[in-house]
Structures are given as structure tokens and as C-alpha cells.
N, C-alpha and C positions, 0 to 999 in steps of 0.2 A: 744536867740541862744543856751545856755546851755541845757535848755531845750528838742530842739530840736534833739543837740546832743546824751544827756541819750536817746531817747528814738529808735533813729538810733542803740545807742548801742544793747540798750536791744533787737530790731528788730531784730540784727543780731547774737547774742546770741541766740535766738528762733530758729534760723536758724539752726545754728551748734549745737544745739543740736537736732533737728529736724534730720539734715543728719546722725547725731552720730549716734542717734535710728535706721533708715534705715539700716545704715551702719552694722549695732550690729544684728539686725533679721538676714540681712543677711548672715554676719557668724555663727549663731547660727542656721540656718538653712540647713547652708551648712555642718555643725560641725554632724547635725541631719542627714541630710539625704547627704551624702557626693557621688559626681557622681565620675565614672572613665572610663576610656577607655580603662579596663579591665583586666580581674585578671583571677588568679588560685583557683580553689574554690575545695577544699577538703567536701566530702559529706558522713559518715557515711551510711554505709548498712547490711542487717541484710538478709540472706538469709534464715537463722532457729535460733530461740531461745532455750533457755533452757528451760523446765517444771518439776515441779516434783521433791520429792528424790535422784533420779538416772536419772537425765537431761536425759532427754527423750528429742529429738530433736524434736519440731516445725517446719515446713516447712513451706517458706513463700514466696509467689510473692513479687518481689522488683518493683516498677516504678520508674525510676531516670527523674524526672520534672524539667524542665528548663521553665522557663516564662518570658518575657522579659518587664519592666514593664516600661519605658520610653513613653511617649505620641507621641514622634514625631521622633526617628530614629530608626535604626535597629543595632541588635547586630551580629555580626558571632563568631559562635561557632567554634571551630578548633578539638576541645579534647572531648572525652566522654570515658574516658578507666575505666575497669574495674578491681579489684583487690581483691584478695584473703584475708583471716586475714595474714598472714605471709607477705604482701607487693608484693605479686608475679601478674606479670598482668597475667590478664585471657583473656579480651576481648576490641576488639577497637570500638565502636560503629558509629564514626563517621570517614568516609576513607576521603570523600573531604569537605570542608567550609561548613555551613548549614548559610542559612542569617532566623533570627529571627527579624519579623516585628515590628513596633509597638503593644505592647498587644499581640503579640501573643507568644505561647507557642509549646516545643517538648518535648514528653517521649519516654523512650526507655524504656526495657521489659526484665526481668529477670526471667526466668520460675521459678515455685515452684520446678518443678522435677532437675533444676539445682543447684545441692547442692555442686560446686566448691568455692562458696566464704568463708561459713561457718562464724559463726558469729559474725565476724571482716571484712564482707567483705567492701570497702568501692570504692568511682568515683572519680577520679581524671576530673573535668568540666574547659576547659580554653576559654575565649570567649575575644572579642575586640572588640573597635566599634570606627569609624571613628572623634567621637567627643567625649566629657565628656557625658555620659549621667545616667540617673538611673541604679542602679546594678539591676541585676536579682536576682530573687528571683529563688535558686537554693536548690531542696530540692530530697529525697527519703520517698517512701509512700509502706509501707509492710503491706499486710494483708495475711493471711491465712485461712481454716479451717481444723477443725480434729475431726471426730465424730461428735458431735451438739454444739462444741466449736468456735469461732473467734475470730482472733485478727486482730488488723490495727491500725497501729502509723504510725510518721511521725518522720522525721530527717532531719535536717536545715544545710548547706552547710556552712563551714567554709572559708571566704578568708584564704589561705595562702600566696598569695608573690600579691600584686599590681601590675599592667604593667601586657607586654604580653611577656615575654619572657619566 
């Protein structure tokens, strides 16, 4: 009977630590890839750069890319405003709710010839979705040319506040 005992135990030690490990990815995955149901997402933008001695202004097309990278529901976006270096808003790009699918994605378009933002300009992105799900991948993508010159970088959206408010 002893016997049998130890090895009930030890069974059920296998166990719980079995669930432990479970238990442990799963926070360590959620730690990794953390969902929400949605946030304020601060986005650097650059509508001319500096070049040169005597900063010669660069002039540059801005795209503000919102992707929505969840498999299985949809995000709504509410906010896409735009903002000068000084914090001054310029422009609202989104009047009523935009529903973002699964995988799918929306840009909005910042001429090169509009040189109101200057090179602070940055997106204030607020979006929500009905359940926990993947954040979006919320970014701005600038290119230009001048002469036989181009440039194109990219700049990655910072959460600032969690929640939708």
C-alpha cells in the first residue's frame, strides 16, 4: 500500500507541475504579446527633414498605417488627428467610426506639398474593439525625393494611456 501511495503522489506532482508550466507560458505569453481593448497610440511624423550645413528642408510624403493584426475580430478606430511640432492640431482624418477587419489595414495621406506639420509633426490614433484582442500595429512611413536623392523610414506608434477614454 505504501507504495502505491508514493507513486499516486508523485502522479500528482507530475501534474501540478504540468499545470504550473501551462499556467507560466501562458502568462509569459500574455506578458509578451499583451491584448487590449484599446488604447491611445501616439505616432511620430516627419513631414520634412533636415539636410545639409544650413538645414535645407527635405520634403516628405507622410502615410499614417494602422493594421489591425488580430485573426478573428475587428477593431474601430474613432481618432486619426493630426498635429503640428508645436502640439497644434492641423487635421481630423477620421469624422465617423472606421470598423478594421480581421488583417485588414487603413492609410491616410499627408501630401509632400503640405508643409504644416514640420518636423515634429506627429498622429494622435485611438481605436477599441468589443473584446481583448491583438494591438494594432500602428505606424507612419515617409518617403521623399529631391533631385536623384530618396529617402523613406518608418516610425512606430507609441501606446500612451490603455482604455478608450
Amino acid at each position: 500500500m505504501p507504495a502505491l501511495l508514493l507513486r499516486c503522489k508523485h502522479r500528482l506532482l507530475l501534474v501540478l507541475v504540468i499545470c504550473l508550466a501551462f499556467t507560466l507560458n501562458d502568462v509569459i505569453a500574455e506578458d509578451k504579446y499583451p491584448l487590449s481593448t484599446g488604447q491611445a497610440v501616439y505616432v511620430p511624423a516627419y513631414s520634412h527633414i533636415y539636410i545639409g550645413d544650413r538645414e535645407h528642408p527635405f520634403y516628405l510624403t507622410v502615410t499614417l498605417s494602422i493594421r489591425n493584426t488580430d485573426l478573428s475580430a475587428p477593431l474601430i478606430l474613432s481618432t486619426a488627428d493630426y498635429f503640428d511640432s508645436n502640439g497644434k492640431f492641423l487635421r481630423k482624418y477620421i469624422d465617423t467610426p472606421v470598423t478594421l477587419g480581421p488583417f485588414s489595414s487603413v492609410r491616410f495621406l499627408v501630401n509632400e506639398s503640405d508643409k504644416a506639420g514640420g518636423s515634429g509633426a506627429s498622429f494622435l490614433v485611438r481605436w477599441s474593439a468589443t473584446k481583448p484582442i491583438n494591438q494594432p500595429i500602428v505606424e507612419s512611413i515617409m518617403i521623399g525625393t529631391m533631385n536623384q536623392q530618396g529617402i523613406s523610414f518608418t516610425s512606430r506608434g507609441q501606446v500612451i494611456t490603455e482604455g478608450t477614454r
